[in-house]
C-alpha positions as CSV (number, residue, x, y, z in Angstrom):
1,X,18.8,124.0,79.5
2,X,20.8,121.4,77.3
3,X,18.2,120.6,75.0
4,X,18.6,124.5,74.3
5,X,21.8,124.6,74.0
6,X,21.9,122.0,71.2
7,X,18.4,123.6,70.0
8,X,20.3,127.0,69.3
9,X,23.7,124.9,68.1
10,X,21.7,123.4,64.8
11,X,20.4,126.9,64.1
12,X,23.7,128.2,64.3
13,X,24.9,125.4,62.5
14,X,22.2,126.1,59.7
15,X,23.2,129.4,58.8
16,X,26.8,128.1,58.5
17,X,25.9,126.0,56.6
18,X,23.7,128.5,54.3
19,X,27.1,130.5,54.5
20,X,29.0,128.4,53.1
21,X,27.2,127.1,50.4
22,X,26.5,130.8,49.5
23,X,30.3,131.0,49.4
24,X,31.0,128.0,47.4
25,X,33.4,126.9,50.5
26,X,30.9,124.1,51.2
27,X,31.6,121.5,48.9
28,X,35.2,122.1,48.5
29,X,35.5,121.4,52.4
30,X,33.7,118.5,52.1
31,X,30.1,119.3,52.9
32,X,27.3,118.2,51.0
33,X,24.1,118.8,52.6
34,X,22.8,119.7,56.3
35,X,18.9,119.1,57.1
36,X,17.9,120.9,60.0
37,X,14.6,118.9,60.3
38,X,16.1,115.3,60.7
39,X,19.3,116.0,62.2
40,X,21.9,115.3,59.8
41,X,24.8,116.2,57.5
42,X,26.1,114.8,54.1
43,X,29.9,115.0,53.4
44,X,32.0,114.3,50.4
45,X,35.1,112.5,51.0
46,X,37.8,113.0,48.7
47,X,41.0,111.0,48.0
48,X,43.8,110.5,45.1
49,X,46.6,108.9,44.7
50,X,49.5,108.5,42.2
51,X,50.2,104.8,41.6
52,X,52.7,103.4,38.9
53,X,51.4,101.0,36.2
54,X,52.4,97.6,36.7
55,X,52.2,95.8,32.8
56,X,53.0,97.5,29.6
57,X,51.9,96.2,26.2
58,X,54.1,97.8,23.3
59,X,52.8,96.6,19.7
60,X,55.8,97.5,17.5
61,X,54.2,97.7,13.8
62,X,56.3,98.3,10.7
63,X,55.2,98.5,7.0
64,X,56.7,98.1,3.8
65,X,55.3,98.9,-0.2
66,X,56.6,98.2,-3.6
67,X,55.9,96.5,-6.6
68,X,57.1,93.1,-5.9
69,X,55.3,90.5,-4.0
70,X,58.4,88.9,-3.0
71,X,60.8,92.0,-2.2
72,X,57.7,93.1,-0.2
73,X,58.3,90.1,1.7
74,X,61.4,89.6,2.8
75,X,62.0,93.7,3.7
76,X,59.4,92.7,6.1
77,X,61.0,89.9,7.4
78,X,64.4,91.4,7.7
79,X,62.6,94.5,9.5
80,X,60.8,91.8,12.0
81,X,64.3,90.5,12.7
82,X,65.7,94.0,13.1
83,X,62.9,94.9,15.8
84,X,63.3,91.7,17.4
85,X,67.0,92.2,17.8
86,X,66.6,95.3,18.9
87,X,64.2,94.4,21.6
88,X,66.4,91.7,23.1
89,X,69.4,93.9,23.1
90,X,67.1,96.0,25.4
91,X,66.8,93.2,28.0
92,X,63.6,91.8,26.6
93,X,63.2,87.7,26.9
94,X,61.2,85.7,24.5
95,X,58.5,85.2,26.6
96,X,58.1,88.7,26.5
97,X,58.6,88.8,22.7
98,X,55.3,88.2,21.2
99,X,55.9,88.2,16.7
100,X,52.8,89.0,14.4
101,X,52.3,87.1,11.4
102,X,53.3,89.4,8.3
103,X,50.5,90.5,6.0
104,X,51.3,91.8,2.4
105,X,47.7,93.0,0.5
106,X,47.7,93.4,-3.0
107,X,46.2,97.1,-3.9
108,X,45.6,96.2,-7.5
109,X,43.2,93.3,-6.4
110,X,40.5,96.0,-4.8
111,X,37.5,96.0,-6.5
112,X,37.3,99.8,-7.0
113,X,40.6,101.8,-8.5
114,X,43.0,99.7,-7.3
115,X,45.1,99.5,-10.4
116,X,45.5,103.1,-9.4
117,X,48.1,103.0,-6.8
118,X,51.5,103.3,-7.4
119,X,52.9,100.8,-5.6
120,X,51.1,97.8,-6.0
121,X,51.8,95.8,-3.0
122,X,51.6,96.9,0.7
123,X,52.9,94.8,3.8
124,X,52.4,95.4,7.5
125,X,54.1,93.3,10.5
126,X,53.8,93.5,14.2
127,X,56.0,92.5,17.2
128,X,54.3,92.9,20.5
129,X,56.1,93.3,23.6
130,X,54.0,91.9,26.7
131,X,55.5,93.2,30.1
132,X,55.7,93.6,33.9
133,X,58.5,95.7,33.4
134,X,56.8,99.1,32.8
135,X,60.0,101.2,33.4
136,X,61.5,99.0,30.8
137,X,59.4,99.2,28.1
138,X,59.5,102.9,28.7
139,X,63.1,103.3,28.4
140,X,62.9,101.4,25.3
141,X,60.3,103.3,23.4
142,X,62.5,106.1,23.7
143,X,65.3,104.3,22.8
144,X,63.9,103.8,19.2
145,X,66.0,106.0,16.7
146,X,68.4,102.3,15.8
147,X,65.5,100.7,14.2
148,X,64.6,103.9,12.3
149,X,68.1,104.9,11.3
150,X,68.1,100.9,9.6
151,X,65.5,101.7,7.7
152,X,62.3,100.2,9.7
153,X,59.1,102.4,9.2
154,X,57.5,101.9,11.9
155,X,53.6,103.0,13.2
156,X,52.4,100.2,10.3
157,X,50.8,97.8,12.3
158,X,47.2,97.7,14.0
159,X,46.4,98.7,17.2
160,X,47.5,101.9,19.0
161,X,50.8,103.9,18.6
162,X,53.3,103.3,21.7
163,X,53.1,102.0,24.8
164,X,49.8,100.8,26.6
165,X,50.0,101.0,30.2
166,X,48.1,98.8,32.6
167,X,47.0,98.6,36.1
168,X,46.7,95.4,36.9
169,X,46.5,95.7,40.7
170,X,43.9,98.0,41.1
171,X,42.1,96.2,44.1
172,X,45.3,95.8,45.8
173,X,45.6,99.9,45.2
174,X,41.3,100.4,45.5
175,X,41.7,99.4,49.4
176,X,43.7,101.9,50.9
177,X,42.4,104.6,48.2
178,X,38.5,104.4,49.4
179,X,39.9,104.0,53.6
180,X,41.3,107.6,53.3
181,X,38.3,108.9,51.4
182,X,36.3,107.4,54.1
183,X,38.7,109.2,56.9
184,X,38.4,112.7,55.0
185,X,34.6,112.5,55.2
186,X,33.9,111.8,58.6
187,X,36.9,114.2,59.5
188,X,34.8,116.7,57.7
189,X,31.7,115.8,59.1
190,X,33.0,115.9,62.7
191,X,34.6,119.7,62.4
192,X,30.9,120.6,61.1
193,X,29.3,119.1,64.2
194,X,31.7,121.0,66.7
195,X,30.8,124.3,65.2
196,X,27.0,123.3,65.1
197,X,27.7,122.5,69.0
198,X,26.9,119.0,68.4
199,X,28.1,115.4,68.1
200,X,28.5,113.4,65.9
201,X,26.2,110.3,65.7
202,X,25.4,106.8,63.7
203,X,26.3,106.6,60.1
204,X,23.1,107.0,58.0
205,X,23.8,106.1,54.5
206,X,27.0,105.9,52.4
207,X,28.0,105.5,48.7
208,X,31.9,104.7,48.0
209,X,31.7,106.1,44.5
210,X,33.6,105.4,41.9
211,X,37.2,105.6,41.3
212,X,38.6,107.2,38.2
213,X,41.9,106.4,36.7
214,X,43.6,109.1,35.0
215,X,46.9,110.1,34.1
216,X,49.4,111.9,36.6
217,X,49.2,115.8,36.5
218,X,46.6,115.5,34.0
219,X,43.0,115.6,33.9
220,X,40.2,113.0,32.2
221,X,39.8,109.4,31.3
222,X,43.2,107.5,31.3
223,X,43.9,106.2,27.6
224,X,46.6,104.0,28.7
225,X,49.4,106.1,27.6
226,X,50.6,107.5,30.7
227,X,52.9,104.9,33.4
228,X,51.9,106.7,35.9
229,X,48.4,106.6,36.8
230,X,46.2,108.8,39.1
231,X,43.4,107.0,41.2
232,X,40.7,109.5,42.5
233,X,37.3,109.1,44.2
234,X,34.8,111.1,45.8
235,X,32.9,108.9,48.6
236,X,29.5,110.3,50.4
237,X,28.3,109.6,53.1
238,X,25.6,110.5,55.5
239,X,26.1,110.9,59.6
240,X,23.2,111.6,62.1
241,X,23.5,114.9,64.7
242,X,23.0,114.4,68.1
């Protein structure tokens, strides 16, 4: 009579589970996949998790033109001291303070039409900030409108605009992250097996996934411009009926 029972639970349980993959409520609750013939269920496990970035680089370029090597110069020295100043005022040490060498390119010296630009020399320099103080370089980035006001055009160096945001403990943050994905899954998968009237048995097969970083409230790949990051993973894993 019990072997019956269970017989007419896993029928039940299959048209559930037709059900609710008709209904698109299947996945979004977790389940994957339920084969009748061997007895078991695949379920997604899903976890995310807002974490705060924990180094910042900020490369601080500037840029200067004009028609004099040497003016060129030193307006890009006195803007590297400006920026540097401007930085320690903020709280910044010097072993945080990392300063570019200055690069001035003469335009008139390019093969092809350079004697065609108006000014003939063009400088760039670069101070790069180098932090565990995220929050920090944050505040300062927004705190920018000094250096501009005196005359520093800044956005001339290489590399990207504004702050770059790491995560530098991800396996400390990875841990926990793939635990409650893990908890969420077999949570799932033991609610499925009490409305298919049965129990829950070994673990078959799983696959942690992989985690994707992206930035808080938003969607996509994380381009490093967001403090704030958002960890996500979908785990699967595989669990026998009894």
């Amino acid at each position: 009579m019990a072997d019956n029972t269970r017989s007419v639970g896993l029928v039940a349980a299959l048209v559930v589970a037709a059900g609710l993959a008709a209904g698109g409520y299947g996945v979004g609750k977790g389940l994957e996949r339920f084969r009748a013939a061997d007895r078991s269920v695949t379920v997604k496990g899903l976890a995310e998790k807002d974490v705060e970035a924990d180094y910042a680089a900020w490369p601080l370029g500037f840029r200067r033109g004009g028609a004099d090597f040497g003016a060129v110069q030193r307006q890009l020295a006195e803007d590297r001291d400006r920026v540097v100043a401007f930085l320690k005022a903020q709280g910044f040490t010097e072993a945080e303070i990392e300063v570019r060498p200055l690069q001035v390119q003469d335009l008139w010296a390019r093969e092809y039409g350079g004697n065609n630009q108006p000014l003939r020399f063009q400088g760039t320099g670069q101070v790069l900030v180098k932090s565990a103080r995220p929050k920090s370089v944050e505040a300062a980035a927004l705190a920018v409108d000094p250096l501009i006001q005196a005359g520093v055009q800044l956005g001339g160096g290489n590399g990207p605009a504004g702050p770059h945001y790491q995560l530098r403990g991800f396996n400390e943050a990875k841990a926990p992250l793939l635990a409650e994905a893990t908890r969420n899954a077999r949570d799932q998968a033991e609610k499925f097996a009490a409305e298919a009237g049965a129990t829950l048995g070994r673990l078959r097969n799983a696959n942690q996934g992989v985690i994707q970083i992206g930035a808080a409230g938003g969607e996509g790949f994380d381009d490093g411009s967001a403090r704030v990051k958002r960890l996500r993973v979908v785990s699967t894993f595989e669990y026998t009926l009894d």
